[in-house]
C-alpha positions as CSV (number, residue, x, y, z in Angstrom):
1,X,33.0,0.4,15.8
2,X,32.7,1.6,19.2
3,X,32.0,5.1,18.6
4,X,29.6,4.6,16.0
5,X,27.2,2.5,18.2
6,X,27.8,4.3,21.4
7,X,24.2,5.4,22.6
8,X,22.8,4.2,19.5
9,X,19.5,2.9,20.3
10,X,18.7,-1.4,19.1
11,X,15.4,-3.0,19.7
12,X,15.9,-6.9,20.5
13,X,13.3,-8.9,19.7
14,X,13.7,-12.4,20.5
15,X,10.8,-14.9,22.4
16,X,14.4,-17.2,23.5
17,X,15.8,-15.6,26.9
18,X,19.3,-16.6,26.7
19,X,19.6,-15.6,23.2
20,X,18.5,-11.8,24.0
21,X,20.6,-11.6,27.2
22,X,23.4,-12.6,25.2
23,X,22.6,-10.0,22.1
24,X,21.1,-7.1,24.9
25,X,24.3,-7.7,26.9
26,X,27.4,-7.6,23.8
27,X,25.3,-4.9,22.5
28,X,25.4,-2.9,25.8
29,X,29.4,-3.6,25.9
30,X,29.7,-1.7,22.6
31,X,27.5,1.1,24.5
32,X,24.3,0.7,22.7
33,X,21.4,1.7,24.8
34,X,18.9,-1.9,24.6
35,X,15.4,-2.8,24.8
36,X,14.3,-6.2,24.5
37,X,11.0,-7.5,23.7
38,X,9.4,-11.3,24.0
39,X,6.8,-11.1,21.6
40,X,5.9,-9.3,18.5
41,X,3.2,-7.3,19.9
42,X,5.5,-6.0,23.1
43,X,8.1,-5.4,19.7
44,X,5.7,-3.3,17.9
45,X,4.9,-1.1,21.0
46,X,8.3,-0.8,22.3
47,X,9.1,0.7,18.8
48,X,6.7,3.5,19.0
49,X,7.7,4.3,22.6
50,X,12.2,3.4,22.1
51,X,11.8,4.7,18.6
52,X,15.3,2.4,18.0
53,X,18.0,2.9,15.4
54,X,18.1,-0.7,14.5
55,X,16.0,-4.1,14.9
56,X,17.6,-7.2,16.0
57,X,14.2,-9.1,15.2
58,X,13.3,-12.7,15.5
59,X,11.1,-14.6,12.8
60,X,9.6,-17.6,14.5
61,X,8.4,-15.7,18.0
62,X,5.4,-17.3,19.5
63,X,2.6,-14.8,18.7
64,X,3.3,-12.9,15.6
65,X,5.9,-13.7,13.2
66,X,8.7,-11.5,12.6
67,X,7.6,-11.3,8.6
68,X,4.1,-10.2,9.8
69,X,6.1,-7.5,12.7
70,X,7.9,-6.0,10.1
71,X,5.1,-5.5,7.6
72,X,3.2,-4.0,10.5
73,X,6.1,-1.9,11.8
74,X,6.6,-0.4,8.0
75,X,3.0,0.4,8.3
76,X,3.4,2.2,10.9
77,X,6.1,4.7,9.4
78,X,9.1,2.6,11.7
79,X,11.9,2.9,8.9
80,X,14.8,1.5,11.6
81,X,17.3,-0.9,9.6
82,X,15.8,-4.5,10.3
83,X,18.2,-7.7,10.7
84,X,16.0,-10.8,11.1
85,X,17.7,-13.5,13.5
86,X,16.3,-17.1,12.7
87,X,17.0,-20.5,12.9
88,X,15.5,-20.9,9.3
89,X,18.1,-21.5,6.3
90,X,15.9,-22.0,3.8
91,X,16.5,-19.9,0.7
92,X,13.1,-19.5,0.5
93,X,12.7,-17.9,4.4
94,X,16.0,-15.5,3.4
95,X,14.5,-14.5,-0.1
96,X,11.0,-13.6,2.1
97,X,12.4,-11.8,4.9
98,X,14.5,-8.8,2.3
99,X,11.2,-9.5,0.1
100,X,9.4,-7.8,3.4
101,X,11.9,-5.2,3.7
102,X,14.1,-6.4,6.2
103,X,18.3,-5.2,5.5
104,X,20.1,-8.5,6.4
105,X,19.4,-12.3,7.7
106,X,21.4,-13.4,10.3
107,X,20.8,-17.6,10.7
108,X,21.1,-19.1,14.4
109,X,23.6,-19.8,15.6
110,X,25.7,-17.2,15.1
111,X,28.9,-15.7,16.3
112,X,28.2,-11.9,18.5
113,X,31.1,-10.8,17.1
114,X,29.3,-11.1,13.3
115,X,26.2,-9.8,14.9
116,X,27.6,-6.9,16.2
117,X,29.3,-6.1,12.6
118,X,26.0,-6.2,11.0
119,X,25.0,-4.1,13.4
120,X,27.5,-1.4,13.0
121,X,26.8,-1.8,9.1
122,X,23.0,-1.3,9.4
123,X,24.1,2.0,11.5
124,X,26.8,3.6,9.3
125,X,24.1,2.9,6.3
126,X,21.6,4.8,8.2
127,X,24.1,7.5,9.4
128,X,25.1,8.4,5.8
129,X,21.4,8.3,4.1
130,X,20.4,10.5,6.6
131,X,22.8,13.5,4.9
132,X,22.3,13.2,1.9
133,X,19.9,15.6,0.1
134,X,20.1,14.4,-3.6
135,X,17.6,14.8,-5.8
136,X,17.3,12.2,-9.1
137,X,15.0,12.7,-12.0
138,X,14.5,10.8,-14.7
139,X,12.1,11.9,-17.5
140,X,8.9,12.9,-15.0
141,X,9.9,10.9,-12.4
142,X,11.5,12.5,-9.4
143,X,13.3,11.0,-6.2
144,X,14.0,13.3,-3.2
145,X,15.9,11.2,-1.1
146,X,16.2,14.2,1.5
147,X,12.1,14.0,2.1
148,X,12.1,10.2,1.3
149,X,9.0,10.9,-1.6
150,X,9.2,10.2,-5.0
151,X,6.5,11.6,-8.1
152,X,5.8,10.2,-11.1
153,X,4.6,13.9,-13.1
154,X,2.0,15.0,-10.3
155,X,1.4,12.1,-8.7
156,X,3.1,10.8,-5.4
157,X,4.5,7.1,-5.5
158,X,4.6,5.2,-2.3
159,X,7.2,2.6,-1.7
160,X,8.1,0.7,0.6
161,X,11.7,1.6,2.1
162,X,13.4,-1.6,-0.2
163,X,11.6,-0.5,-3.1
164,X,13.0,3.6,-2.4
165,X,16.5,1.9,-2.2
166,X,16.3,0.1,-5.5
167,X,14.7,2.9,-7.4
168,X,17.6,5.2,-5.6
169,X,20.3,2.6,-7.2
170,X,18.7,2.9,-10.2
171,X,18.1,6.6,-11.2
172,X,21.8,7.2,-9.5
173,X,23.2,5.3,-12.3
174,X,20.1,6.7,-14.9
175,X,21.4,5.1,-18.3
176,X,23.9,3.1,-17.3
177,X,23.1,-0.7,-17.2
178,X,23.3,-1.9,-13.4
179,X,24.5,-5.3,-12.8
180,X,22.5,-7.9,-10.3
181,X,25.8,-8.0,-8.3
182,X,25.4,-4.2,-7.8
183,X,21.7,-4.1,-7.0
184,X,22.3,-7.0,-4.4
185,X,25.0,-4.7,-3.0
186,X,24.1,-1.6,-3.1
187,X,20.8,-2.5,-1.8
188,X,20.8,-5.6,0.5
189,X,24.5,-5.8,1.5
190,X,24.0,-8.9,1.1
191,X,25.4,-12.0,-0.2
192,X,22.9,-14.4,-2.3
193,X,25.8,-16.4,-4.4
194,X,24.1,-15.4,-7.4
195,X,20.4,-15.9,-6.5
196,X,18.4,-13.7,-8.5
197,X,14.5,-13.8,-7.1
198,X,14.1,-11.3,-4.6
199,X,15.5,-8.9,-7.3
200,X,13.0,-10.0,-9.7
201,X,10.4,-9.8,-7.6
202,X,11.2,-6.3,-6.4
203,X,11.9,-4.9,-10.0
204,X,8.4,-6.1,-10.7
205,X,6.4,-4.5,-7.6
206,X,8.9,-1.3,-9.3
207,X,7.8,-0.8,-12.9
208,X,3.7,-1.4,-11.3
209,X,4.0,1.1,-9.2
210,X,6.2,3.9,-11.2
211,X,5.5,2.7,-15.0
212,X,1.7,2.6,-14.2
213,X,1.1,6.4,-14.9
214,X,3.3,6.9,-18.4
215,X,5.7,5.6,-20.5
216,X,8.1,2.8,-19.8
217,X,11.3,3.5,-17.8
218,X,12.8,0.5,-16.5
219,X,14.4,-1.9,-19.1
220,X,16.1,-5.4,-18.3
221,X,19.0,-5.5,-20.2
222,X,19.0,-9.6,-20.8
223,X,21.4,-11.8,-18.5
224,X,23.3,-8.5,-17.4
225,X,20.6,-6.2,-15.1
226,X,18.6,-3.6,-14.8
227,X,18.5,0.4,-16.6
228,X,16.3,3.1,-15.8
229,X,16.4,6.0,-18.8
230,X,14.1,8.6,-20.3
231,X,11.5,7.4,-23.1
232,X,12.6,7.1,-26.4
C-alpha cells in the first residue's frame, strides 16, 4: 500500500482539529504529501492551488457543506476521487453524497486503518483509468475514455464524472444485461446491501442526457439491471 500512496497528494478537509491531525498525520506515515483545510471555501481554494489526488472531505463543515463543495469542485473541472467523512448514517445522507459524485462514504468514527484502505482504493482506481485509452461505441454514441468526452452523433454529452463511470460500465458490457450488483461495483465500490436508489436515480439523469438526441439505447431489463444496445 505503501508504494502506491507514497507522494500521492490527499486534500483533508475537515472543520474538527483532532480528527484532521489524526487523518493528516496516518496519511503522512504512509508518505502521502497532506493539505488540510477547515472550511469548505479554504477546501475549494487549496484544490486549485494542491491540485490533490484524492479528497478526504467532510459533509457537515461550518460554512459550506461538503455536498454543496463537491458540486462546486466538479464545476470547477476538480475530477480527484472524493470520500466523504461524516457523522451522518442516514441512508438518505449516503445515497446523496454518491448521488453528488462522491466515490465512497466513510461514517465517523472510523478505524485509520479502513480509512487509509479506501484511500489506497480511490488511488489504484485512478491510477488505472488514467491508462487506459478505450474507445466504446454503441450505435452513434461514442465514449473516449482516454479524452474523458462522450458524443451522441455530432453532438457532445456532458456528464458528470459518476454518470461517465456508469455509461463506461454500460457500453463495456454493450448487449449484455448488467446486474445492480455490478453497477454498484464497478461504479461505487461500494456496499449498499441491496439498495437500489442512487442507481435509479443516475440511470435516469443517463437516458435524459444521451437518449434526448435519437433513438432509445438504455433498456431496464425488469428485476435484473440495466443494457445498453444498438436500436432495433
Amino acid at each position: 500500500m505503501a508504494d502506491l500512496m507514497r507522494d500521492a497528494k490527499v486534500l483533508v478537509v475537515d472543520d474538527e482539529e483532532n480528527i484532521s491531525f489524526l487523518v493528516a498525520s496516518a496519511l503522512r506515515v504512509e508518505g502521502c504529501e497532506v493539505a488540510v483545510s477547515a472550511t469548505g471555501a479554504r477546501a475549494l481554494a487549496e484544490a486549485t492551488r494542491f491540485g490533490p489526488d484524492v479528497i478526504v472531505l467532510d459533509v457537515m463543515l461550518g460554512d459550506i457543506d461538503g455536498f454543496e463543495v463537491l458540486r462546486r469542485l466538479r464545476s470547477a473541472g476538480v475530477d480527484a476521487p472524493v470520500l466523504f467523512l461524516t457523522a451522518r448514517t442516514d441512508t438518505s445522507d449516503r445515497v446523496r453524497g454518491l448521488t453528488v459524485g462522491g466515490d465512497d462514504y466513510i461514517v465517523k468514527p472510523f478505524a485509520l486503518e479502513e480509512l487509509l484502505a479506501r484511500v489506497h482504493v480511490a488511488l489504484r482506481r485512478s491510477q488505472v483509468s488514467g491508462v487506459e485509452t478505450t474507445r466504446f461505441q454503441v450505435g452513434d454514441l461514442v465514449l473516449d475514455e482516454a479524452a474523458h468526452r462522450v458524443w451522441r452523433g455530432d453532438d457532445e454529452v456532458v456528464l458528470s464524472a459518476t454518470e461517465f463511470k456508469l455509461l463506461r460500465c454500460l457500453m463495456s458490457n454493450a448487449g449484455r444485461v448488467v446486474s445492480r450488483g455490478q453497477i454498484l461495483d464497478h461504479v461505487w465500490h461500494y456496499d449498499f446491501d441491496g439498495e437500489s436508489a442512487i442507481i435509479e436515480s443516475f440511470i435516469s439523469n443517463l437516458r435524459k442526457k444521451v437518449d434526448q438526441t435519437g433513438p432509445k439505447l438504455i433498456h431496464t431489463v425488469r428485476g435484473i439491471g440495466y443494457v445498453i444496445r444498438e436500436p432495433s
